[in-house]
Structure formats: structure tokens, C-alpha cells
C-alpha positions in Angstrom: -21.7 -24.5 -7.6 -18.9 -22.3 -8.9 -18.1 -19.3 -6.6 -18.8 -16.2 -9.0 -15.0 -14.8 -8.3 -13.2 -17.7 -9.4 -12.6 -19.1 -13.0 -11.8 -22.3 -14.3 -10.0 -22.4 -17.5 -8.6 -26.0 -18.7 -9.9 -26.9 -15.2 -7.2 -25.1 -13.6 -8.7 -22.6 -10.8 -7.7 -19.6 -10.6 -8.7 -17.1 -7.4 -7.9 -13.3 -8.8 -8.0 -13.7 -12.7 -7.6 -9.7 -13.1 -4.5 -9.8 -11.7 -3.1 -11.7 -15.3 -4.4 -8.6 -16.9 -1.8 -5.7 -17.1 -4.4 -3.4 -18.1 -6.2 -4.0 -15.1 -2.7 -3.2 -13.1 -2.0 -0.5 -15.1 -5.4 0.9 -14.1 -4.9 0.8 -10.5 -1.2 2.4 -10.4 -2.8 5.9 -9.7 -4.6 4.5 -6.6 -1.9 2.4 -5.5 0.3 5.4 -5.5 -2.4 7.8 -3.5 -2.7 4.8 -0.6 0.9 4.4 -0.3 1.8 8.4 -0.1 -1.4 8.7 2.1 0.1 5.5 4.7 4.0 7.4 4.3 1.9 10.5 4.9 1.0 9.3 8.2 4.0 7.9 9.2 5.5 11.3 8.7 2.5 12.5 11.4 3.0 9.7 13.5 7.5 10.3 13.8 6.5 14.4 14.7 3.9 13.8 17.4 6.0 10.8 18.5 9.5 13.4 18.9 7.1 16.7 19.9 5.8 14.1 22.8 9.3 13.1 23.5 10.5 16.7 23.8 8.1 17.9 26.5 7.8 14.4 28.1 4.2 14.1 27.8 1.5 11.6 26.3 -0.6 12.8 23.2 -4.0 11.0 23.2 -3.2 8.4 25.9 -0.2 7.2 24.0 3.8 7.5 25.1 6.3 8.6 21.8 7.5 4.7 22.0 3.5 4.0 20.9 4.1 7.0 18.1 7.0 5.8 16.8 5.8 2.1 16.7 2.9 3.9 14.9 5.5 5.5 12.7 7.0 2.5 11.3 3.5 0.4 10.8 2.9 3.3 8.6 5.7 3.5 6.7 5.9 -0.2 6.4 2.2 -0.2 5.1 3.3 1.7 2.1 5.6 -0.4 0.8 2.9 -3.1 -0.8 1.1 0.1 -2.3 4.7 1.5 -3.8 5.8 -2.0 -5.5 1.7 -2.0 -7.0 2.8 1.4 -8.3 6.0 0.0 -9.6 4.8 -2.7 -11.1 2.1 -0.7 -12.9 4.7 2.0 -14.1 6.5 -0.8 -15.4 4.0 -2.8 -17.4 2.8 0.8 -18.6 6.4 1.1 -20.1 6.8 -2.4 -21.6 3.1 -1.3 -23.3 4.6 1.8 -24.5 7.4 -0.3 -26.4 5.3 -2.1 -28.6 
């Protein structure tokens, strides 16, 4: 029985056949780009409370600034995937534009 997300085409399998169309990827950039400002958004949040906390040598929420800061940088580092789907779309939207 053939699992309904996977296609077979010259009896190669392939898991995620959208991802071979750029139209597809072109079509997500905008949402790519609103998770990844959204997670730097947050990390942003995260580095404040993290330095306010530090300053009057306090927890915020049960959690010492090493915990926001460690918070901070999952964040940031949680955009990057969505930034390079962005990039990618921006650039196969450009190489479209060419022809």
C-alpha cells in the first residue's frame, strides 16, 4: 500500500515531492519570513527580560537571566531555518523573474 505523501516516479521514492517545485517555495517565502521575524522577535523579548532581571538581581517567572539568555539564543537560533526558506524563495522568485 502506497503511503498517500509519498510518490514513486521511475520507482524512485520520493518523501516531500513539493519541495522540487519552486512555485511551491516561492509560495511559502512570505510565511517563512513572518516565523522567522516572529522567533528573532522573541529572542529580542527574551535578551531584555534576561538583562532587566540581571539588573535588579531577581527571577522573572521562576527563571534566573542565565535561563533568559539561554532562551534568547534558542530563539534567535530558531530563525535561522525560516530566514534561509526566505532566501531561498527570494531567490528562486528572481531566477523566475529572468526568464
Amino acid at each position: 500500500m502506497q503511503n498517500k505523501y509519498n510518490v514513486i516516479k521511475g520507482g524512485e521514492e520520493k518523501a516531500m515531492p513539493h519541495w522540487n517545485e519552486p512555485k511551491w517555495i516561492i509560495g511559502r517565502g512570505r510565511m517563512w519570513a513572518a516565523w522567522g521575524g516572529a522567533c528573532w522577535i522573541f529572542g529580542i523579548i527574551f535578551a531584555i527580560i534576561g538583562i532587566i532581571s540581571a539588573a535588579i538581581n531577581t527571577t522573572f517567572i521562576s527563571l534566573t537571566p542565565d535561563h533568559w539568555f539561554l532562551l534568547s539564543i534558542a530563539a534567535f537560533v530558531a530563525s535561522i531555518p525560516e530566514y534561509i526558506g526566505w532566501a531561498v524563495a527570494v531567490y528562486l522568485n528572481s531566477k523566475e523573474a529572468e526568464k
